[in-house]
Each structure stands twice: as structure tokens, then as C-alpha cells.
N, C-alpha and C positions, 0 to 999 in steps of 0.2 A: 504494500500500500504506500504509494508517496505521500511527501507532506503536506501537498495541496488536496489530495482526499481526503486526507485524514481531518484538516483543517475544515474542508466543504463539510463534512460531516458532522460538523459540531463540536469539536477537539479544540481544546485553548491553539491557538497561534504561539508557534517557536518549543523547546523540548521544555515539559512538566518541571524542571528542578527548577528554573526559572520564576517559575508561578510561586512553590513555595515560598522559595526567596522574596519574593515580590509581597505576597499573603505577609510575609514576617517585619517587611519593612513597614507595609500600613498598618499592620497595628503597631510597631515601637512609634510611627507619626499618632495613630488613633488617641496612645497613651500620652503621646507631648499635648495634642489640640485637648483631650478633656480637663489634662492640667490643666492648661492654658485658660479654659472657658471655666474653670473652678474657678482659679485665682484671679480672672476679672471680676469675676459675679460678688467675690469678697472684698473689693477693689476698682469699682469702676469709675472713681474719680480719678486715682491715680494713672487706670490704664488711660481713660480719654483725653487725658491732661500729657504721656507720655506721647501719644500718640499723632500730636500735633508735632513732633518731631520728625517725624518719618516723610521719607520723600517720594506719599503716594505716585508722583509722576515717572522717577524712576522705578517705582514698583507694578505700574500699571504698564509700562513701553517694558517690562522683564514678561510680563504676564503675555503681552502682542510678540515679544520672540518666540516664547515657550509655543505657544501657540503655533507658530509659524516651520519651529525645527518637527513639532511635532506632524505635520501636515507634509514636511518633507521624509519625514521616515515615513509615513505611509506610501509616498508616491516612491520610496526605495522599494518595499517590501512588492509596489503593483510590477514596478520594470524587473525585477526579477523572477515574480511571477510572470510575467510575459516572457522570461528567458534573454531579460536586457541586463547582461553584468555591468557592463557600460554606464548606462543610462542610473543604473544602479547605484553604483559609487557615484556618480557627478550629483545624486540625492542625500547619500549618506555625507559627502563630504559639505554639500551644502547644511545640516542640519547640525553637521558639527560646527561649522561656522558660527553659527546662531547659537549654540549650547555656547561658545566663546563670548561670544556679545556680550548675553547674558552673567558670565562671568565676569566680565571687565563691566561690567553696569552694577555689581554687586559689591564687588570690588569697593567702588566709589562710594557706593552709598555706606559700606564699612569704616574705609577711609574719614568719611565725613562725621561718625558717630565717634569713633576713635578721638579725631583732632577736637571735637567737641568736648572730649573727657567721659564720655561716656561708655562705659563698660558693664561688663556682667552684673557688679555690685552695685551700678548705680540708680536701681531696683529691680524691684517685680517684675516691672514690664519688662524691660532690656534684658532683663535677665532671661526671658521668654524670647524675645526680640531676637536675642544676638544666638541664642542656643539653636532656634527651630532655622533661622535661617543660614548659619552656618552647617547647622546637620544639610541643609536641603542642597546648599549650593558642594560638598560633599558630593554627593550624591549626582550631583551633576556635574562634575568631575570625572565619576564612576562611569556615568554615560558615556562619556565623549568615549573614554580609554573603549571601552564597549564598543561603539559606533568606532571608533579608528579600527582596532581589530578587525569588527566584518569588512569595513571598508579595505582594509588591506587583503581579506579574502576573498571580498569578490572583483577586484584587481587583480590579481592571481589563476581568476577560471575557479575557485573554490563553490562555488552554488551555481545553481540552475533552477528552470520551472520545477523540474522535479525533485532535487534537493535545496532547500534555503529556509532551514529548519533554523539554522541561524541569525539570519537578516529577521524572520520573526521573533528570534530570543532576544536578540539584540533590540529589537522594534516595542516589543512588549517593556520592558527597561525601561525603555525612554521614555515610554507613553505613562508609566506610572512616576517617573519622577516630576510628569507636566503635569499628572491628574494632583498631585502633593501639593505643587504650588496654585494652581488653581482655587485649592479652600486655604492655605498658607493665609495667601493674598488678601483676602476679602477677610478673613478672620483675626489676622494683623494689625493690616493697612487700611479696610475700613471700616468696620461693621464697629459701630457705638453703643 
């Protein structure tokens, strides 16, 4: 059975160990966001008050990359289900580009909290602040290194329509570290 029947047939996309690992990461996120949504609930003057420090506009243009590398793994995982290695990596690499952006956009806005004086102790919030989204941009780090590897395999002749068991391992990855930041964001950056 290849991995695009298996896939048509209702099989997660990319190999099972993937998933678990995946399952394990949102719940250690599940258990950061109900901290997080405890310790406002006990604390929402503080958080709304910290929270006007945050530089929703770089967190909202991270959210339109995320978005955008994520829409580029998809169009990897179609050209190589059409049997396009090619086409394939000029996707993958594009989407690392964008996991990059995103990095260098994260960066800054660390940079800017840092030069402020602001750190893990300088409470609750930041302390929330600085942990989920350093764990997150981690994590996309992890991606890219991921998305480079396939990318370097399917530059190589390593997948095809019939094998690219990978490009979906890899693809699933990255889709959940955009689905992370997607409630990250709003739970963060805006919701009062």
C-alpha cells in the first residue's frame, strides 16, 4: 500500500511517531495556556496592564508569516504528491524562508523587552510572556532543521508520489507548531 492510499484512506499524513510526538507537544502547550489562563483570571489587572507592552503589530505580521510558510508546506506536500521533487523543495525552501522571518521578527521583539529591562522576574505576565514564546519560537527552530532535512531529500531524488511519507512528517511538524501560535497569539497578544 503507498503512502498516498494509505493517506486517501483516512491514515494521519507523514509516519504515526510523528503524531505522538506532536499529541505530547500540545499538551506540554495545553498545560503552559491553562497556567496561563489560571494566573490571569487571578490577575487581570496586572496581565492587561503588562500587556500594553507587547508589540501586537509584530505579533500579528508573525501570525500572517506563520500562516503563509504554513500554506507553503502544503503546496510542498501537493508537488510531490504530483511527483514534482522540484517544485517541491522550491516550496519547502520557501517556507523555511518564512519560519526565518518569523525568527528574526521574534528576535526583535525579545531584543526590545530585554533592552526595556524586562525579564522573566519582572512578573507574572512576562514570566508567561517570555517562557511560552520562547518555548514556541524553539520549536520553530525545530521546524526549519525538519523542513531543511526533507528539503535536502527531496533535492537528492529521496521521495516521490509514491513514497513522501516524509514531506508529510515533516509537513504535519510545521502545521502544528502554526496551529501553537495561532491560540499563542490571540491568548497573549490580545484577548483582555
Amino acid at each position: 500500500m503507498t503512502t498516498s492510499r494509505k493517506h486517501d484512506a483516512g491514515g494521519l499524513p507523514g509516519d504515526f511517531a510523528i503524531w505522538i510526538f506532536i499529541f505530547a507537544e500540545l499538551l506540554v502547550f495545553g498545560v503552559f495556556f491553562l497556567a496561563y489562563a489560571f494566573s490571569r483570571a487571578n490577575n487581570v489587572e496586572l496581565f492587561n496592564e503588562s500587556q500594553l507592552h507587547l508589540n501586537r503589530i509584530a505579533g500579528a505580521a508573525n501570525t500572517v508569516v506563520l500562516l503563509t510558510s504554513s500554506y507553503f508546506v502544503v503546496r510542498a506536500v501537493a508537488a510531490i504528491r504530483a511527483d514534482n521533487a522540484r517544485r517541491c523543495g522550491h516550496w519547502l525552501l520557501s517556507a523555511i524562508g518564512m519560519g526565518s522571518v518569523f525568527l528574526v521578527i521574534k528576535m526583535f521583539e525579545f531584543g526590545e523587552k530585554f533592552s526595556a529591562g524586562i525579564s522573566l522576574s519582572t512578573n507574572t505576565f512576562f514570566m508567561f510572556y517570555l517562557s511560552l514564546t520562547f518555548f514556541h519560537f524553539m520549536h520553530v527552530i525545530l521546524g526549519i532543521v525538519i523542513l531543511a532535512a526533507v528539503l535536502l531529500k527531496a533535492r537528492s531524488g529521496g521521495y516521490s508520489a509514491a513514497n513522501h511519507t516524509g514531506v508529510e512528517t515533516g509537513a504535519s511538524y510545521w502545521h502544528m507548531v502554526d496551529l501553537v501560535w495561532l491560540i499563542l497569539f490571540p491568548l497573549v497578544y490580545v484577548i483582555h
